[in-house]
N, C-alpha and C positions, 0 to 999 in steps of 0.2 A: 535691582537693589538686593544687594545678598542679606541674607537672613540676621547677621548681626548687625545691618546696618537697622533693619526693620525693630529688633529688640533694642539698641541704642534708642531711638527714637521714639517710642516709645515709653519706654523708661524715662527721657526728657518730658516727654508729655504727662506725665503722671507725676512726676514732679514737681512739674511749671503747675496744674492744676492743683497742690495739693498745697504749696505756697501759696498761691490767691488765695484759697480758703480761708489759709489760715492766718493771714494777712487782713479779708472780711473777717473773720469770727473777731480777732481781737477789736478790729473801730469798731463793732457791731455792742462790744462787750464795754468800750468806752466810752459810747455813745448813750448805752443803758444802764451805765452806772448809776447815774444820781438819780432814775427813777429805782434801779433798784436796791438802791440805799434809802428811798424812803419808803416800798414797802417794806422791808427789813425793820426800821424806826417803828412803823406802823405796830409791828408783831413781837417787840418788843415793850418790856416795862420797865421805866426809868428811864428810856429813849432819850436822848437829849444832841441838840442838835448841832453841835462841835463834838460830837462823838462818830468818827467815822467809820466803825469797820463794821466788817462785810458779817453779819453773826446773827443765828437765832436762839442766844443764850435767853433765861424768861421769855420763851414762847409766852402768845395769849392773844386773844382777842377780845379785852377787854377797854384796847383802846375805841374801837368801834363800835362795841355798844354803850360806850361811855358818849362820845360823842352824838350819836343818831338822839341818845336821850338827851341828851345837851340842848340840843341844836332845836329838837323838832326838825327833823330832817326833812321831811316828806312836806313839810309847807314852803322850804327854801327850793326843793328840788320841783314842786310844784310850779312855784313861779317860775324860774329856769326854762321849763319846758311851756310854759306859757307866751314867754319872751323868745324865744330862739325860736319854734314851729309859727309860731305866726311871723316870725322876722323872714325866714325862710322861704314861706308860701309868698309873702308878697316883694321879694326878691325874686323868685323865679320867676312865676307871674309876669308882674310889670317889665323886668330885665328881656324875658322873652319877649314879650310886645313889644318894645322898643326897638331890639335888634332887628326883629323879622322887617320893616322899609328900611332900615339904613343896607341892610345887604340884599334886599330882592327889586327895593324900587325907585326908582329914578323920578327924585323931584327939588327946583332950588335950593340951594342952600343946604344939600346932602352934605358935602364935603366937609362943609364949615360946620356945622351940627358935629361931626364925628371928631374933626379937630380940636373944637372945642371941649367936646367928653374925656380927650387924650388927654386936654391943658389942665384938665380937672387932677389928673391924677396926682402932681406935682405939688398940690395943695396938700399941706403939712393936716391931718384930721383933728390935729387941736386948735388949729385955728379956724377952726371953724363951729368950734365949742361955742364961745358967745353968742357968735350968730343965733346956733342952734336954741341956747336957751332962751335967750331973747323972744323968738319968735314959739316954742313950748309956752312961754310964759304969757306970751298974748293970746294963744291959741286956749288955756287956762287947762293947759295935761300936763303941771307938773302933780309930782306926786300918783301920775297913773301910769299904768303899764303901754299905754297909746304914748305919752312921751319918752320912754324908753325905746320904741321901736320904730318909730317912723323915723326921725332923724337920719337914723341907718339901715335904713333897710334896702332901698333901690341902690346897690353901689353900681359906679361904674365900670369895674374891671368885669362883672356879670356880664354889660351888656355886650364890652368887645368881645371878649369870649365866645359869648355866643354867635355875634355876630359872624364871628371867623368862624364859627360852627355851621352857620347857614349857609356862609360862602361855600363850604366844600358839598354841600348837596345838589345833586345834578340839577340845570334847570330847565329839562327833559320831564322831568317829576311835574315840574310847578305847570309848566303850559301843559301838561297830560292833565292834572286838573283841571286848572281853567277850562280844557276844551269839553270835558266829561261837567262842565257846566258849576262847576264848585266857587266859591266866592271867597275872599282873601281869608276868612275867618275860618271858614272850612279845611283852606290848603293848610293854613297856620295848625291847626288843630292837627289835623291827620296825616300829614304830609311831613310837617316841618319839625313840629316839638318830637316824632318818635326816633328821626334822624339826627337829632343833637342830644340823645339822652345821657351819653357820656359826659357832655359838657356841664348837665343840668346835675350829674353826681357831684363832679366837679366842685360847682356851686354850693352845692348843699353840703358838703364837707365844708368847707370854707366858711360858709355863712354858720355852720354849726358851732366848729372852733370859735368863732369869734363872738358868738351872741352867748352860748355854752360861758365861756370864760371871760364876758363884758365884765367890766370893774368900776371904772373911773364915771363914768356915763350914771350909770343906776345909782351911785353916791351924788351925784349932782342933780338930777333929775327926782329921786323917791328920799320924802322929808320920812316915813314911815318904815323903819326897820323892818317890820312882818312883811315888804312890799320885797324886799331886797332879793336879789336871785343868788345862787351859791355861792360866787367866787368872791362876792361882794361880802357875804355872812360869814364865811371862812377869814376873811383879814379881822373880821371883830374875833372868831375864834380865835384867832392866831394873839390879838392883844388883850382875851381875858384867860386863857392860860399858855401865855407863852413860857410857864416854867413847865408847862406838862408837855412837852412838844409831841409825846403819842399821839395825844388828841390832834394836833393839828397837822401829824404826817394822815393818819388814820381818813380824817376829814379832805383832804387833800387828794388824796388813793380813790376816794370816792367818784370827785366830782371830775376825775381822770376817767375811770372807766366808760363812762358813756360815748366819750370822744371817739375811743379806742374800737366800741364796737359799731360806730357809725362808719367811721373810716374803713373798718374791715369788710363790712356788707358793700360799702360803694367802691372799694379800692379797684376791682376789674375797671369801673366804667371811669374808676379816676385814671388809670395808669393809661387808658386808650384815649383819652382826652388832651392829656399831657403828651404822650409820644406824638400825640398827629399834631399839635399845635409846635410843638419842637421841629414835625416835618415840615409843618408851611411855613 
């Protein structure tokens, strides 16, 4: 290959690379628009929210310490983190135990168990709201944080998950325990949970977004405003100064951030969870 064919080609290739970028930078830039039109609102005064452009004319941060004093922040953000970490732990948990016989052990009625968790998924999650309250309400947790959490806490997409987590663990591993004299609880322990740890990120993002940003649930469930967790206390902020819309970009920004830095700490073990379940 002559030399100008090597500089041609080259030159295509720096090219062709330089378009993809900039073809990512811009979805990347219209994807982050409207979050970052609401920090922008946030650090503004007079924000108002059919005002669209992109500007930090009146800087300030006066909408977030207007709001945190508002709000009492740290008692909304408290429950939050009350309701999501124990949603969490007993999602993992129980989700783990579950999966570990459906994929290591052979007994009646396996397939049909597993089929029927698949039929579960198809069920609309609001119809199953009555139910739910119905039986909080005989159980007598409404109004407490235990009725907020149980309902959803063992989902099923955990257990498949995991379950196709445990199928890819050699089962070389498992009889090399058993013979080293270990016993189901053991192998489960040491064996199986450090081998699905990416999946167990996985989870825990997922169950964070979702308990983090519960709404509709903790209004039906908590008769007691001081019980409500953020995203629940932000819509009452949002309708006692919806002419101040700072406040409730600003309050918004907030209960954003926590998402963001969960995501980022578990994103390695999330993105190797996702590609290898993409692979199998």
């Amino acid at each position: 290959m002559s030399n100008e064919a090597v500089r041609i080609k080259k030159r295509n290739y720096i090219a062709s690379r330089i378009s993809t970028y900039l073809v990512l930078a811009l979805v990347a830039i219209l994807c982050a628009g409207p979050f970052i039109w609401l920090v922008l609102s946030s650090l503004r005064t007079g924000a108002n929210i059919y005002d669209l452009h992109f500007s930090l004319k009146n800087f300030t941060l006066s909408n977030y310490t207007g709001v945190i004093r508002y709000m009492n922040l740290g008692k909304y953000v408290g429950n939050t983190v009350i309701i999501t970490v124990v949603g969490i732990v007993i999602d993992v948990v129980f989700s783990a135990m579950c999966a570990y016989p459906l994929a290591t052990m052979e007994f009646k009625g396996k397939n049909l168990i597993f089929g029927v968790l698949v039929a579960t998924m198809i069920i609309p999650a609001a119809a199953g709201m009555i139910i739910n309250y119905l039986t909080i309400s005989q159980m007598h947790l409404l109004n407490t944080y235990a009725g907020v959490i149980l309902p959803t806490s063992v989902k099923t997409f955990s257990i498949i998950l995991l379950r196709q987590a445990y199928l890819g663990i050699p089962k070389e591993l498992i009889e090399a325990a058993k013979i080293d004299g270990a016993g189901e609880m053991r192998t489960w322990a040491t064996i199986m949970i450090p081998g699905i740890m990416p999946s167990i990120s996985t989870i825990i993002i997922f169950d964070f977004i979702g308990n983090w940003n519960a709404f509709l649930w903790p209004i039906i469930v908590l008769q007691d405003p001081e019980k409500y967790p953020l995203a629940t206390a932000l819509q009452y902020l949002n309708g006692s100064f919806s002419y101040k819309f700072g406040y409730v970009a600003a309050g918004t920004v907030i209960s954003i951030i926590p998402v963001l830095l969960v995501f980022m700490m578990c994103q390695k073990n999330y993105i190797e969870a996702v590609s290898g379940a993409v692979k199998g």
